[in-house]
C-alpha positions in Angstrom: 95.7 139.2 120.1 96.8 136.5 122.8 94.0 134.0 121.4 95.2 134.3 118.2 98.7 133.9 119.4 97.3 130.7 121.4 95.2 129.4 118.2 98.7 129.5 115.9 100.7 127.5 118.7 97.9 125.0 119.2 97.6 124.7 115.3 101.7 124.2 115.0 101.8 121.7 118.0 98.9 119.8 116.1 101.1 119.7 113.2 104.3 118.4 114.7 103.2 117.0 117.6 101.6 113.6 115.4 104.3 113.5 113.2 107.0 112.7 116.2 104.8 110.1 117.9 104.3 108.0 115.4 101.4 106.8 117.4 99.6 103.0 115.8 95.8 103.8 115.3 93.6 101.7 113.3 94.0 103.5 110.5 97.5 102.3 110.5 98.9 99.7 108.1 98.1 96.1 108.7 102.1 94.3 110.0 103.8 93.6 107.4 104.8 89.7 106.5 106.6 90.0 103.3 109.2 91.9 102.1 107.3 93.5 99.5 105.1 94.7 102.5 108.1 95.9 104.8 110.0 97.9 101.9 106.2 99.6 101.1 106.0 100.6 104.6 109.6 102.1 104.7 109.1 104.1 101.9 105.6 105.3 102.8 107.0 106.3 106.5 109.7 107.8 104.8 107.9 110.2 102.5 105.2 110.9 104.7 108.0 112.2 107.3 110.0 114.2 104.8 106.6 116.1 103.0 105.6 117.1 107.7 108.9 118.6 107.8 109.1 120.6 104.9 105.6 121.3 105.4 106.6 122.4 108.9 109.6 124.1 108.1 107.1 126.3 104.9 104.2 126.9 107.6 106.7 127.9 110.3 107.8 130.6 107.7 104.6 131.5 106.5 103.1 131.9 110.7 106.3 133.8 111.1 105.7 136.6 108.9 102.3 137.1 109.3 102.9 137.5 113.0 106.4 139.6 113.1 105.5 141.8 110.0 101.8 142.3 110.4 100.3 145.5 109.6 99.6 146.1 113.0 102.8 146.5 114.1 103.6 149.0 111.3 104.9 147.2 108.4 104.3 147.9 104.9 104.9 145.8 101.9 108.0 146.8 100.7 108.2 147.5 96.7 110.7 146.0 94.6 111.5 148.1 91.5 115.3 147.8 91.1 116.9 144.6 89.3 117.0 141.8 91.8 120.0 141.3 93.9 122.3 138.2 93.8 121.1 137.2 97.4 117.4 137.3 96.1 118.2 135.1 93.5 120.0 132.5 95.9 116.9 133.0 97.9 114.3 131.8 95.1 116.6 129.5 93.9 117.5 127.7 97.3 114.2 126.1 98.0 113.2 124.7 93.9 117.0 123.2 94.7 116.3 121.7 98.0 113.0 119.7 96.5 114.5 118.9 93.4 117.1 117.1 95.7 114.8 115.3 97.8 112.9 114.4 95.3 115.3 112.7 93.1 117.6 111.4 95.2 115.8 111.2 98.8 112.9 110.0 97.9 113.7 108.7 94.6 116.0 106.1 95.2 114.6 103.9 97.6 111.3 104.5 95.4 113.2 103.0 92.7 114.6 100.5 95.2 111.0 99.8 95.7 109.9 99.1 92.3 113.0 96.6 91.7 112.3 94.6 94.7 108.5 94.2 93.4 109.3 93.8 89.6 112.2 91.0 90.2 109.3 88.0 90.2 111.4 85.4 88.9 114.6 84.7 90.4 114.4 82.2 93.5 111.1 81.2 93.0 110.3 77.9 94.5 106.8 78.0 93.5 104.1 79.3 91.3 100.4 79.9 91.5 98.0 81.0 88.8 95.2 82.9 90.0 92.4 84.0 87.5 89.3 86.1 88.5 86.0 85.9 87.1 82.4 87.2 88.6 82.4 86.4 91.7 85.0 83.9 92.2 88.4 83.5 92.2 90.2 80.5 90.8 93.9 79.2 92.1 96.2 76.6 89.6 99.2 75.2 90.8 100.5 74.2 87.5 103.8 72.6 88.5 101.5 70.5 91.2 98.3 69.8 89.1 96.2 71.0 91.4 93.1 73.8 90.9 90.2 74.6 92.5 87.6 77.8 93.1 87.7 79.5 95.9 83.9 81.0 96.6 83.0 83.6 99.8 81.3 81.4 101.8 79.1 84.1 104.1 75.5 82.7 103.9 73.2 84.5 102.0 70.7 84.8 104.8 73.4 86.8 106.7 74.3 89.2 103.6 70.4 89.4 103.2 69.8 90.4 107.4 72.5 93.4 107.1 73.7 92.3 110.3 77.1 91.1 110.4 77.9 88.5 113.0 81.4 87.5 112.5 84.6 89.7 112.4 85.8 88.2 109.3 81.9 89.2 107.8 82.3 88.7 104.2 86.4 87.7 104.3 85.5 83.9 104.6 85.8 81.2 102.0 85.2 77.9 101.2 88.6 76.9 99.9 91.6 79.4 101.1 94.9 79.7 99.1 97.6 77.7 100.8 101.0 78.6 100.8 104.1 78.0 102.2 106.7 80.0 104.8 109.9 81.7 104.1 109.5 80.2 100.2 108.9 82.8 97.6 105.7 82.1 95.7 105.4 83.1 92.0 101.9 84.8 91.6 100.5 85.0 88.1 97.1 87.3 87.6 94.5 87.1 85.0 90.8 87.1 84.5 88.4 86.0 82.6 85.6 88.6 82.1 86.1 92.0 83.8 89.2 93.6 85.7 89.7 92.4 89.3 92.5 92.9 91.9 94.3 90.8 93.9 94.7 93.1 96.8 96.4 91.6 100.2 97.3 94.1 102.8 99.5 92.4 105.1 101.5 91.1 102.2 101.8 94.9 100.5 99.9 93.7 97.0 97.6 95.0 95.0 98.0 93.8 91.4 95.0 94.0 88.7 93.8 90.6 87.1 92.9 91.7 83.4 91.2 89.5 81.0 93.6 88.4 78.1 96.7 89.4 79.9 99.1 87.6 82.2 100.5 89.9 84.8 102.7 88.7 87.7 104.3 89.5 91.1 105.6 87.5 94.1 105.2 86.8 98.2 107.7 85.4 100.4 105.2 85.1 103.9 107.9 85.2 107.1 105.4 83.2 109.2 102.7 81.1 109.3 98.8 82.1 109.7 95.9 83.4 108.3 96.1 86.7 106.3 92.8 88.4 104.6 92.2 90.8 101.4 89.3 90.7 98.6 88.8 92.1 95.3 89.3 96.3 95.3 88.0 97.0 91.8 85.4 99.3 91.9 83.3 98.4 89.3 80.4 96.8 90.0 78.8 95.8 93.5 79.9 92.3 93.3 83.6 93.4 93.5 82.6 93.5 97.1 82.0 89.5 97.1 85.6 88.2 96.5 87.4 87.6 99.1 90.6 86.4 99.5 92.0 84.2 102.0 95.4 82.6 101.9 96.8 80.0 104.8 100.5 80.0 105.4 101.7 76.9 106.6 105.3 76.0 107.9 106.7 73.6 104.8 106.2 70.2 106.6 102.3 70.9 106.8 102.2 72.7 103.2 103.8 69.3 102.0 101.4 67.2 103.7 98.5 70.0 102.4 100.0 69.5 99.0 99.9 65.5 99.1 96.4 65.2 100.2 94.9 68.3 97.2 97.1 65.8 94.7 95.2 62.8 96.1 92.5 64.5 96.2 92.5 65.6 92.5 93.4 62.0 91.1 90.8 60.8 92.7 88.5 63.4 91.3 89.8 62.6 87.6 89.5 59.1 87.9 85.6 59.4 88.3 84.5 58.6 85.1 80.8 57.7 85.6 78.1 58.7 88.5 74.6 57.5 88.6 71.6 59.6 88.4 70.9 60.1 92.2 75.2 60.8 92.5 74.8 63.4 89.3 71.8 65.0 90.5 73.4 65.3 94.1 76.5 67.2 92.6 74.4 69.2 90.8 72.7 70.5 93.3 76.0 71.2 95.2 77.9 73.0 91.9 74.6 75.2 91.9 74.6 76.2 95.6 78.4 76.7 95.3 78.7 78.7 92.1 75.6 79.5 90.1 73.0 80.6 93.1 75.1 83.7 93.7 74.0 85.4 90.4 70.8 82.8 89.3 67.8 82.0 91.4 65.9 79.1 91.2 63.0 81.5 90.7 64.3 82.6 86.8 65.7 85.9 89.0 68.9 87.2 87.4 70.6 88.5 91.0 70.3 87.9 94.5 70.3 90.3 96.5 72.3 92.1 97.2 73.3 92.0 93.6 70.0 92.7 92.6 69.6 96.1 94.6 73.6 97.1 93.8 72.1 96.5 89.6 68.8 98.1 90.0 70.9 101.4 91.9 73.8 101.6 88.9 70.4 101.2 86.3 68.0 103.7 87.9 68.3 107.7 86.5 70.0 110.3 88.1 68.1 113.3 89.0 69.6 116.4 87.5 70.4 119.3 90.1 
């Protein structure tokens, strides 16, 4: 009887004991640096605090009765035949009112709050950016700007090929990050081009679906500057996996000195009207390397691995139990 006592108080204290620290693990949210991020957070801590004490209050309840009216002790179930009684009707009434409350108006008006602050895209935007997925790659447009360009993972292949990560940012590197500025808010437009991606960013609290033949939007407003990491988190299909995305926020003088350089950058690029053979045949070579040697082999092979083993597993027959 005492261990049982002693396994219910150490199965409460586990209970509450977690939800009062509120202890960072790193399982934990990555910081938030945007206010779509911040109000997500809120509302997640918010929930997840309200559902451990009702929970706590129910399972409090339920470890009360079982001890103080166990059969043990000489209590029977008592039978209820006559018509219920005004207090046992406040009683089952009390607790479907009490949720009802929380749920709408607890928990349902910062949720609501929540969806306004990530729906209102438009208003104060001082910039926007296009991005537009397609396998494995993901494409940036600043239209106002005229500036584009791809943005490809740039982990060799030899090091995808070994297994053995060497970096801490093993396949979250790229050759060309997405650059924008602090404390502006940024008008991000999604679509795609073949399949479904998303556009997931944890730090900035964004996961929004690029689908092919629609234009879907949301926004980021980065408090400070750095270097903030996400990828592609569709599911479908193993090279989902090779998309990541990194985006550099820069303070605005160094954004607008960023900004004047890509705009050189692309003038000069358009103004290149003829190459010779050896120039042509040198860019060639580098367009394949960049974008077409992820997916085509030099050998006629339509994947690399580890495309190639990810397509053989998804075409190979399941066994039946």
């Amino acid at each position: 009887m005492i261990k049982q006592r002693k396994l219910i108080l150490g199965s409460t204290c586990l209970t509450l004991v977690p939800q009062l620290a509120f202890a960072r693990n790193p399982f934990e949210f990555q910081t938030p640096v945007t206010p779509i991020a911040r109000e997500t957070l809120y509302v997640h801590d918010l929930f997840l605090t309200i559902i451990a004490v009702l929970f706590s209050v129910g399972f409090g309840f339920l470890l009360f009765s079982v001890i103080r009216y166990r059969a043990s002790r000489g209590h029977r179930p008592a039978l209820f035949s006559a018509p219920r009684t005004p207090l046992q009707w406040a009683l089952s009434a009390l607790p479907i009112l009490t949720l009802v409350v929380i749920d709408y108006i607890v928990m349902g008006i910062p949720a609501y709050h929540a969806v306004l602050t990530l729906a209102n895209t438009r208003e104060d935007a001082a910039l926007v950016v296009k991005v537009t997925g397609s396998q494995w790659r993901w494409r940036y447009d600043y239209p106002d700007q005229g500036i584009s360009f791809i943005s490809n993972l740039s982990t060799s292949q030899e090091q995808r090929d070994s297994g053995a990560p060497t970096d801490p940012n093993y396949l979250l590197e790229v050759d060309k990050p997405l650059v924008l500025p602090v404390g502006k808010k940024v008008r991000v437009l999604l679509t795609s081009t073949d399949v479904i991606h998303a556009w997931w960013i944890p730090s900035f609290g964004i996961k929004q679906d690029a689908v092919p033949g629609f234009l879907r939007e949301t926004w980021v407003k980065i408090d400070r500057p750095g270097i903030y990491r996400g990828q592609c988190a569709e599911l479908g299909g193993g090279g989902h996996g090779f998309m990541p995305i990194v985006v550099e926020a820069k303070a605005q003088p160094d954004f607008d000195k960023w900004l004047a350089d890509a705009q050189t950058a692309a003038a000069q690029a358009a103004a290149v009207t003829t190459l010779s053979k050896p120039e042509l045949l040198k860019r060639g070579q580098q367009d394949y390397a960049t974008y077409c040697a992820l997916c085509h082999q030099p050998t006629g092979l339509a994947c690399r691995a580890p495309f190639r083993r990810s397509l053989a597993a998804s075409r190979s027959p399941r066994r039946r139990p």
